[in-house]
C-alpha positions as CSV (number, residue, x, y, z in Angstrom):
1,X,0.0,0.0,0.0
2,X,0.9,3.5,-0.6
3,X,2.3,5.3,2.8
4,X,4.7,8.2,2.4
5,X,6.4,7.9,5.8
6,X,7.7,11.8,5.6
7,X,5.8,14.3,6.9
8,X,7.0,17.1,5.3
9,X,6.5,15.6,1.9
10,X,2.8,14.4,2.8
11,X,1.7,17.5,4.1
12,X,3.2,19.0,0.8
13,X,1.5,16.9,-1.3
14,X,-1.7,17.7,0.8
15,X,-0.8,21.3,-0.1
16,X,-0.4,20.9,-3.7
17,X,-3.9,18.9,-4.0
18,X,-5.3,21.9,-2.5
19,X,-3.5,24.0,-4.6
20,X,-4.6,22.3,-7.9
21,X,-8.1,22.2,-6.6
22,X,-8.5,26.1,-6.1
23,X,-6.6,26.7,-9.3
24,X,-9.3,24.5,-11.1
25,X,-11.9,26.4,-9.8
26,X,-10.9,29.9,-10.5
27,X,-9.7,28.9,-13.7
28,X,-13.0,26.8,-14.7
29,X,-14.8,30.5,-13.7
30,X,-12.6,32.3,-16.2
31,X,-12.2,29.6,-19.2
32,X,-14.9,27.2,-18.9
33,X,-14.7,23.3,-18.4
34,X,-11.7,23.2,-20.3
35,X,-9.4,25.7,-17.9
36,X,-11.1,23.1,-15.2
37,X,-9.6,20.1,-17.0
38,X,-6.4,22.1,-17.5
39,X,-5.5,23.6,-14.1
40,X,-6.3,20.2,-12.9
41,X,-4.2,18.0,-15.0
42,X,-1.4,20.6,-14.7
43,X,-1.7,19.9,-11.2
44,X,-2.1,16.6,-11.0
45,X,1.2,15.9,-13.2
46,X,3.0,17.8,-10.4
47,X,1.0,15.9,-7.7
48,X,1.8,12.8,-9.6
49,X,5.8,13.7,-10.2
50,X,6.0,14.2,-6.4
51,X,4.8,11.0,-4.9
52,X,6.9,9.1,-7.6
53,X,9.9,11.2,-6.0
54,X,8.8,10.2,-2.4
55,X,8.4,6.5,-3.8
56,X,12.0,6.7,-4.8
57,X,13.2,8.7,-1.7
58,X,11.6,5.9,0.6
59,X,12.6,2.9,-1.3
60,X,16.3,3.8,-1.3
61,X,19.0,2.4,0.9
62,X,20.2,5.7,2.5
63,X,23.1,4.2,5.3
64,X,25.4,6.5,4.4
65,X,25.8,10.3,3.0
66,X,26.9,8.3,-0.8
67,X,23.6,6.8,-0.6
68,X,21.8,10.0,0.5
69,X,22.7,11.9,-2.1
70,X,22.2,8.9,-5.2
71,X,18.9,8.8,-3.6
72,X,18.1,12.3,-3.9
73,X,19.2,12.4,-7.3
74,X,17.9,9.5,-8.6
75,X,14.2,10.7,-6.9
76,X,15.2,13.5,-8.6
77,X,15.7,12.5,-11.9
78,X,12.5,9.9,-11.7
79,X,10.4,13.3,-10.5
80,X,11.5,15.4,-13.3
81,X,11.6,12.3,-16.0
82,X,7.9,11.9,-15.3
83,X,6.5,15.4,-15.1
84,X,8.2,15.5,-18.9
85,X,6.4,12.3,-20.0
86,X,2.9,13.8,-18.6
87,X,3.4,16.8,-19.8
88,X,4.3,15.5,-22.7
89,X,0.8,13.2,-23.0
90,X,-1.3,16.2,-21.8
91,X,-0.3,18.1,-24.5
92,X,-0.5,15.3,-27.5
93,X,-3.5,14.0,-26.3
94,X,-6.1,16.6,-24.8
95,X,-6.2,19.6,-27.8
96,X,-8.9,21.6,-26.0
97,X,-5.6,22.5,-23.2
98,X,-5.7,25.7,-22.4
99,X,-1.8,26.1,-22.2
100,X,-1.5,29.0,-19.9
101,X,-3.6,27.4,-17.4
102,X,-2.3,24.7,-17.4
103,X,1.4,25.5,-17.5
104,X,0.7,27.4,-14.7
105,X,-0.9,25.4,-13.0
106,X,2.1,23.0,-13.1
107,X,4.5,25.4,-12.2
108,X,2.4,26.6,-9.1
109,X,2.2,23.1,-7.5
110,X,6.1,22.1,-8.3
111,X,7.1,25.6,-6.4
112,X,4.7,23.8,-3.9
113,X,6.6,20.7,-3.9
114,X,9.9,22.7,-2.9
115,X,7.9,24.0,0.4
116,X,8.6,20.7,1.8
117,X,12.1,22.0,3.4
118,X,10.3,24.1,4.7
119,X,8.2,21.6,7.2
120,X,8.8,20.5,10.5
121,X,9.4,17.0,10.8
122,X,8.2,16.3,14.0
């Protein structure tokens, strides 16, 4: 099952949720249903990008400061890898996007995702 053991990372994923949720709104009040669609699959690639980046983060063998920072990279490099795929398919698939929406909507939530240094882990 699915348990992101950091807190900082789960209450920014939390965050970003809401985030894409209050983007879709506002932006499904300016554009229509299709700024909806948009600021929430702009978000949800984020959302998506992140949790593969915690996957990675918690999987990895992290004994030592070497395997800290692999870790962090490779989480890194699996985050980023996969926000370019989605992108990617939002943009070759769905051709009612409304780009700025939901370009923005991506960037919003991954400056979200950087919050998490930002929590407490108690």
């Amino acid at each position: 099952m699915l348990r992101i053991r950091s807190k900082p990372v789960r209450t920014v994923l939390v965050w970003q949720v809401a985030v894409t949720v209050l983007m879709a709104v506002v932006a499904g009040l300016l554009a229509g249903i299709h700024g909806t669609a948009s600021a929430a699959l702009g978000g949800s690639v984020s959302v998506v990008a992140g949790l593969a980046f915690a996957m990675v983060m918690q999987t990895s063998n992290m004994q030592s400061a070497d395997g800290t920072i692999v870790a962090a990279l490779r989480a890194e490099a699996t985050k980023i890898g996969l926000a370019v795929i989605l992108l990617w398919l939002v943009l070759a698939l769905y051709k009612d996007v409304v780009l700025i929406v939901f370009i923005g909507s991506f960037i919003v939530s991954i400056l979200v995702f950087s919050m998490a240094f930002f929590v407490r882990d108690v």
